[in-house]
C-alpha positions, -999 to +999 in steps of 0.1 A: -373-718+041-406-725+052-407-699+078-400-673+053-421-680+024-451-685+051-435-649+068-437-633+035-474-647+023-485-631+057-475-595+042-487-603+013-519-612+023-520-580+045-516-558+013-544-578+001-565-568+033-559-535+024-576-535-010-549-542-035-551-574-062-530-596-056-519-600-093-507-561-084-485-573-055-448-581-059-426-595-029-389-577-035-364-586-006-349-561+011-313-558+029-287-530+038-258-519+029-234-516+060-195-505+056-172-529+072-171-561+089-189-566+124-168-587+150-198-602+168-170-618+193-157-580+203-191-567+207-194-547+233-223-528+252-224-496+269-221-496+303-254-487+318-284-503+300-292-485+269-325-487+251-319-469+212-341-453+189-330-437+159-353-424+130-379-397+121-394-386+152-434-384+138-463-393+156-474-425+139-439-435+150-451-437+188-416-428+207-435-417+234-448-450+242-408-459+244-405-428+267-433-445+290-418-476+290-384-461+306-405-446+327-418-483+341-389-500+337-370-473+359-389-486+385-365-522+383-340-504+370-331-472+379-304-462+350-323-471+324-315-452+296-335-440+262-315-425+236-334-413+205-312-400+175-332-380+147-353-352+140-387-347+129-422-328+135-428-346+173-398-334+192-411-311+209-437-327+216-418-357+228-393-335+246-422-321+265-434-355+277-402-360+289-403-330+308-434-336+324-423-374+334-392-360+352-371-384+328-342-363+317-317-378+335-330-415+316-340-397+283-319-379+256-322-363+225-292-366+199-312-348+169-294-363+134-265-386+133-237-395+106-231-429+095-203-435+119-223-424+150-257-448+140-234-475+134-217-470+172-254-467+192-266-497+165-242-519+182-231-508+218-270-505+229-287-532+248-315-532+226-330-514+197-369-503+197-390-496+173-426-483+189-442-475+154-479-479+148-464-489+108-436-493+088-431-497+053-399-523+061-381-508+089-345-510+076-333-499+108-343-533+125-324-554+098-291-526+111-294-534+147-297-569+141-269-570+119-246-553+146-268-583+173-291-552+190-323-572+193-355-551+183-389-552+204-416-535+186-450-538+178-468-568+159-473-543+128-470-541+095-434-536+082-420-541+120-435-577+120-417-584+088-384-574+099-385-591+130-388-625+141-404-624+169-379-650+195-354-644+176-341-612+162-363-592+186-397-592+203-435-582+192-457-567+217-494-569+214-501-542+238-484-517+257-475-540+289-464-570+266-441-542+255-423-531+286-420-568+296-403-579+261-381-550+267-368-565+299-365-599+286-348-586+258 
């Protein structure tokens, strides 16, 4: 209890960094709403190791530092894979990167995905990662947890709220603490 009330000061007090009263700020508790029930006994991964990104695909959202980061961990292991399901105003950008790193044998792009195919690469990939230089909440973390996909992402706002780091998922610092919390994860 402790943990969570200090967690949710923290945010708190970085809304208050950013200029806004703190009479002004209000702490509402967010959640989702999955279908179904989630046999954590049955879980099971895909076969080769399968990092997972799935949301808009927008600069701020730094995928490409998760396309780097397949690219060092390759080096360890070799069929590393990155899926990222979504669409949005960087793709071809990011595709190009790709391109240009010779990863499209350990990177693919799904584009959008329906409720039934985010719920199957929520839950049958290794580990979920969430790059972003911000996020308002990232929901998505609180979906991979809930399927047990740990999340390594960035000590942000929004992603540092959603994941404790340890426990649900990793924070990385920089980019290095990065790739090595997504091989420990």
């Amino acid at each position: 209890k402790y943990i969570k009330i200090l967690w949710l000061n923290l945010r708190k007090l970085d809304l208050e960094f950013l200029g806004i009263t703190p009479d002004n700020v209000q702490i509402a508790y967010n959640g989702t709403n999955l279908t179904g029930e989630f046999d954590y006994a049955q879980k099971e991964l895909y076969e080769n190791p399968i990092i997972l990104y799935l949301g808009r695909l927008r600069e701020y959202k730094r995928i490409d530092l998760a396309i780097s980061a397949v690219a060092e961990i390759k080096k360890s292991i070799p069929n590393i894979k990155l899926i990222i399901a979504g669409t949005g105003d960087d793709e071809s950008r990011l595709k190009e990167i790709v391109s240009e790193m010779k990863l499209e044998d350990n990177v693919s792009f799904l584009g959008f995905v329906n409720e039934v195919k985010k719920q199957e690469l929520l839950a049958k990939s290794w580990v979920y990662v969430n790059p972003s230089s911000k996020e308002g909440w990232g929901i998505v973390n609180i979906e991979a947890n809930y399927y047990g996909t740990p999340v390594v992402g960035f000590n942000v706002f929004g992603v540092r709220d959603s994941v404790k780091d340890g426990y649900s998922g990793y924070l990385a610092e920089n980019f290095q603490d990065f790739v090595n919390k997504l091989l420990k994860a």
